[in-house]
C-alpha positions as CSV (number, residue, x, y, z in Angstrom):
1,X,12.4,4.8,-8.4
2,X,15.8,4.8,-9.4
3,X,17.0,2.5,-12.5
4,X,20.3,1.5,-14.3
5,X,20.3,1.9,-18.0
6,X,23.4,-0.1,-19.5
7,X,23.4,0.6,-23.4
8,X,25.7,1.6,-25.8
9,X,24.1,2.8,-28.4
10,X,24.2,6.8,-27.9
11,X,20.4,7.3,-29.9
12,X,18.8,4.4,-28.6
13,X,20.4,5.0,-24.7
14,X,19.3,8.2,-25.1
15,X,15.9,7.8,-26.2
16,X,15.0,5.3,-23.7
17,X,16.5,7.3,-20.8
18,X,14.4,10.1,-22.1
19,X,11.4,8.0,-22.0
20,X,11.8,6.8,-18.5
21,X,12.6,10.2,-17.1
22,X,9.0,11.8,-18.5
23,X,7.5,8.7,-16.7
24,X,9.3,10.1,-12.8
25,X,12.0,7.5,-13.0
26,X,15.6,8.6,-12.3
27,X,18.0,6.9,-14.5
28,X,21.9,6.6,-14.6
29,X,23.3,5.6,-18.1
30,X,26.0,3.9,-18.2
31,X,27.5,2.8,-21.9
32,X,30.1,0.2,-20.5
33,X,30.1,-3.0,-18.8
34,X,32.9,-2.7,-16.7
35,X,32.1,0.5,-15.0
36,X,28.4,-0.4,-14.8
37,X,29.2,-3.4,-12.4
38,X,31.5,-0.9,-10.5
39,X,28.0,0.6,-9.4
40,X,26.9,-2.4,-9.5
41,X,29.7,-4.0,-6.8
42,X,29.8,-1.0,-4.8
43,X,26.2,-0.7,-4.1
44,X,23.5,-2.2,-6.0
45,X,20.6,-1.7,-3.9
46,X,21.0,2.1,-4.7
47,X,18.6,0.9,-7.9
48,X,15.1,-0.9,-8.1
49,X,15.5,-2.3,-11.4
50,X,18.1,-2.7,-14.4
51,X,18.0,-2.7,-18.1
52,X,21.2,-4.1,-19.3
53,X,22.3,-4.6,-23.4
54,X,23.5,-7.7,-24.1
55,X,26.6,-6.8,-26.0
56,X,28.6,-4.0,-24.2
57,X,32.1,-2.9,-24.4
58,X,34.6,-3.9,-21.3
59,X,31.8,-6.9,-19.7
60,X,29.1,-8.1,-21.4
61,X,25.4,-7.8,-19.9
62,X,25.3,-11.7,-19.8
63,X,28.4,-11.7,-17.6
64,X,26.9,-8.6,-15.7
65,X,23.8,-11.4,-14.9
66,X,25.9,-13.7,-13.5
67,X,28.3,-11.6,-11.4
68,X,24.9,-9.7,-9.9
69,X,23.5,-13.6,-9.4
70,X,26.7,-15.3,-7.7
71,X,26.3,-12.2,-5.3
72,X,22.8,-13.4,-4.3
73,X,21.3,-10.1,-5.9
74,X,17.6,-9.9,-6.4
75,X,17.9,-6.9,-8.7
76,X,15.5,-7.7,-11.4
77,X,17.3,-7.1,-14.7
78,X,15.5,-6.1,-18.2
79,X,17.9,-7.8,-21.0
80,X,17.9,-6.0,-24.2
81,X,19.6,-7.7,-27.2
82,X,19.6,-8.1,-30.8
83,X,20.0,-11.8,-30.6
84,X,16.5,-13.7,-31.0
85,X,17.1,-17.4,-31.2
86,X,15.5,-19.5,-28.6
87,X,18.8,-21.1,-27.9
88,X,19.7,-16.8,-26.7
89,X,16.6,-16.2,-24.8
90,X,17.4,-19.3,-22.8
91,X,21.2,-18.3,-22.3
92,X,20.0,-14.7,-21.1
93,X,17.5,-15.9,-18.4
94,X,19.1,-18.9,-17.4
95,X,22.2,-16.2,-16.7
96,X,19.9,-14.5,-14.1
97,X,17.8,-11.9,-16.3
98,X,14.0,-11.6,-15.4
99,X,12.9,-10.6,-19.0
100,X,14.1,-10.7,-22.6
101,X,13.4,-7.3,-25.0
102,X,14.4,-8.1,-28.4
103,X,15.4,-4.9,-30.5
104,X,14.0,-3.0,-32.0
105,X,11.5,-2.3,-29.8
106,X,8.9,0.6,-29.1
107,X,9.0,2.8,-25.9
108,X,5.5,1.6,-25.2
109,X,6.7,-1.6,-25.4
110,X,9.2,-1.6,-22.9
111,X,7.2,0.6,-20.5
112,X,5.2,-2.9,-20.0
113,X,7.7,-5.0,-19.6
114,X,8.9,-2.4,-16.8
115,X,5.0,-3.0,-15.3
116,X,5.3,-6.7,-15.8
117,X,8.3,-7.2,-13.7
118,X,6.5,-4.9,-11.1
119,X,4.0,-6.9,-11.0
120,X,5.9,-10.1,-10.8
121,X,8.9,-8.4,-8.2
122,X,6.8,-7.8,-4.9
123,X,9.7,-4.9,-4.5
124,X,8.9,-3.1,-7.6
125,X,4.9,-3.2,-6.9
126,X,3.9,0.2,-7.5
127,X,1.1,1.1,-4.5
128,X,-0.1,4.6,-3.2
129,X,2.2,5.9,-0.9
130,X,0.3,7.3,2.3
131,X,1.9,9.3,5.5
132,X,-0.3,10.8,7.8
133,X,-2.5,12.8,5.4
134,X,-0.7,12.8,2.3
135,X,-0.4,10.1,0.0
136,X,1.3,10.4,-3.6
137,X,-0.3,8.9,-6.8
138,X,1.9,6.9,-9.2
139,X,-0.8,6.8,-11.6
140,X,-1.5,10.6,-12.0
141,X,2.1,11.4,-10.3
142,X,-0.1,13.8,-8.2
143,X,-0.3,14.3,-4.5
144,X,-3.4,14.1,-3.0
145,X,-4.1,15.9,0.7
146,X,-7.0,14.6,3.4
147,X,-8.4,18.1,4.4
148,X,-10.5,18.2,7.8
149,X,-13.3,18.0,5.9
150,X,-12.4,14.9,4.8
151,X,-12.4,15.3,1.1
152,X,-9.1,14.9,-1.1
153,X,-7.5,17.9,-2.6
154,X,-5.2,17.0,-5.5
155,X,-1.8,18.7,-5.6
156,X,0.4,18.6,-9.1
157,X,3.7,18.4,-8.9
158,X,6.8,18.2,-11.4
159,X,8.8,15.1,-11.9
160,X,11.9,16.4,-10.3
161,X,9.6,17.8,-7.0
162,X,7.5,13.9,-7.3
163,X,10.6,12.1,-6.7
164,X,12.0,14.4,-4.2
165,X,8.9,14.1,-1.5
166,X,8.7,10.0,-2.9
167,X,12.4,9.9,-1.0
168,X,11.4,11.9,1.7
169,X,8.0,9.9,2.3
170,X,10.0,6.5,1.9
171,X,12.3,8.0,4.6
172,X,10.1,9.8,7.4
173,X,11.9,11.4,10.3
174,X,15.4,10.5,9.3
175,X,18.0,13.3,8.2
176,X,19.2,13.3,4.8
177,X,22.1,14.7,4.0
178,X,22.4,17.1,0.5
179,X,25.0,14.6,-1.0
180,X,22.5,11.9,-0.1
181,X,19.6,13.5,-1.8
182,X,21.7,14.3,-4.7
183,X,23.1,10.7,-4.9
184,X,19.7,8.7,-5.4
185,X,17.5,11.9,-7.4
186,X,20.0,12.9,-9.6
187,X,21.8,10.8,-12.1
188,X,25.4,9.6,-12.7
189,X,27.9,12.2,-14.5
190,X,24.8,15.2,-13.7
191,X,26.3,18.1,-12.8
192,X,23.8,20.6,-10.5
193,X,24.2,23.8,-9.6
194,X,25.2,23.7,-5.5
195,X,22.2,24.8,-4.6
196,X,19.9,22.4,-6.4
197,X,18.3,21.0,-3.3
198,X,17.8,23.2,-1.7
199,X,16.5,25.2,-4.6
200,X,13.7,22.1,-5.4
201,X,13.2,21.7,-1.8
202,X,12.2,25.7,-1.3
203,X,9.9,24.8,-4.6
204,X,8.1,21.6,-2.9
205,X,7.5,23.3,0.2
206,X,5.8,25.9,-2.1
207,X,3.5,23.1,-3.3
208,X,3.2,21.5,0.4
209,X,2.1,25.4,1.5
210,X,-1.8,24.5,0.1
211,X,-1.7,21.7,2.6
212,X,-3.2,23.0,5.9
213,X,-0.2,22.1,7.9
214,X,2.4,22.8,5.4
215,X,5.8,22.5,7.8
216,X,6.5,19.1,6.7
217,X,10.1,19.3,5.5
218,X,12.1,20.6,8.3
219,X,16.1,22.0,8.1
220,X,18.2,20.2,10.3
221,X,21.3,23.3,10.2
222,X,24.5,21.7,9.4
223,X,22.7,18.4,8.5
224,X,20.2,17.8,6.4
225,X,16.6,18.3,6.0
226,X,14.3,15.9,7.8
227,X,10.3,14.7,7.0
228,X,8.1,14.9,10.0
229,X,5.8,12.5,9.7
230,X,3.7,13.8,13.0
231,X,2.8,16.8,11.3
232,X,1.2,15.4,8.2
């Protein structure tokens, strides 16, 4: 799940996109409003959810709200502010935001909020992924494997390798591209080495090997690399 995290406050930005990335979410952090709705214009449905501070430099989260609203975007948006009258909580959601944080907050705190508006955003609603035989766990970030046997063999894997096979499973038997892969598993102003995909994608099907049928991530030469659903 890819998110947008508008703040800019460097300590608090970075603490709460250090929070979200130990719990497998890939997060861009952005610390102005005007360049966050550049993303935002171009192509919001690249993110699942945003949290947005109220008062930003350039465009202010409120106005962010509104501009995401008037374009008929169901984003849900997280609203993080300082401001804690009633008279503010009603100008934020009346705006378009799906929640209210005041600060300060905890981690913890905000970690249910991000639940709550899964819960509420049929989107967002966390389930079990399945394909064929495998099926990923959100809960333990695991994958589990239906040997011929029929019992479940459980699989760890690593945040970066957990998002990575999440994309492919969301996208079976279509070729993605590198610069695709990169764009939605690694954030905004990251800078890999050029061979990061297919260096995590030689360490997945590492993981995939202890599977019975392990050839699930095919290379496409010149393309891409494609997940074959048949074989799972």
């Amino acid at each position: 799940m890819k998110l947008l995290l508008v703040e800019d406050e460097p300590d608090l930005g970075s603490a709460i996109k250090r929070t979200l990335t130990q719990e497998a979410y890939v997060v861009d952090w952005l610390q102005d409003g005007c360049e966050a709705w550049s993303y935002l214009e171009t192509d919001w449905t690249q993110y699942t959810l945003a949290i947005v501070d109220w008062l930003l430099p350039g465009l202010s989260g409120l106005e962010l709200c509104k501009r995401l609203r008037r374009q008929n975007s169901p984003l849900p948006v997280l609203m993080l502010t300082a401001k804690d009258t009633e008279a503010d909580k009603v100008e934020g959601l009346d705006a378009g935001a799906d929640d209210y944080l005041v600060k300060p907050f905890g981690m913890a705190e905000l970690l249910a909020r991000l639940r709550a508006l899964q819960r509420r955003s049929p989107q967002l609603q966390v389930q079990p992924l399945q394909v064929g035989n495998l099926r990923l766990d959100y809960t333990k970030k695991s994958l589990f494997y239906r040997e011929s046997s029929g019992k479940d063999r459980e699989i760890s894997l690593t945040n970066k390798e957990f998002q990575l096979l999440e994309y492919f499973m969301r996208h079976p038997n279509q070729i993605l591209d590198r610069d695709r892969i990169l764009s939605q598993l690694w954030e905004v102003g990251a800078e890999p080495e050029s061979n990061v995909v297919a260096a995590q994608i030689r360490l997945l099907r590492r993981k995939l090997s202890q599977c019975q049928y392990p050839e699930f991530i095919e290379t496409v030469y010149g393309l891409g690399y494609r997940f074959n659903s048949d074989r799972c």
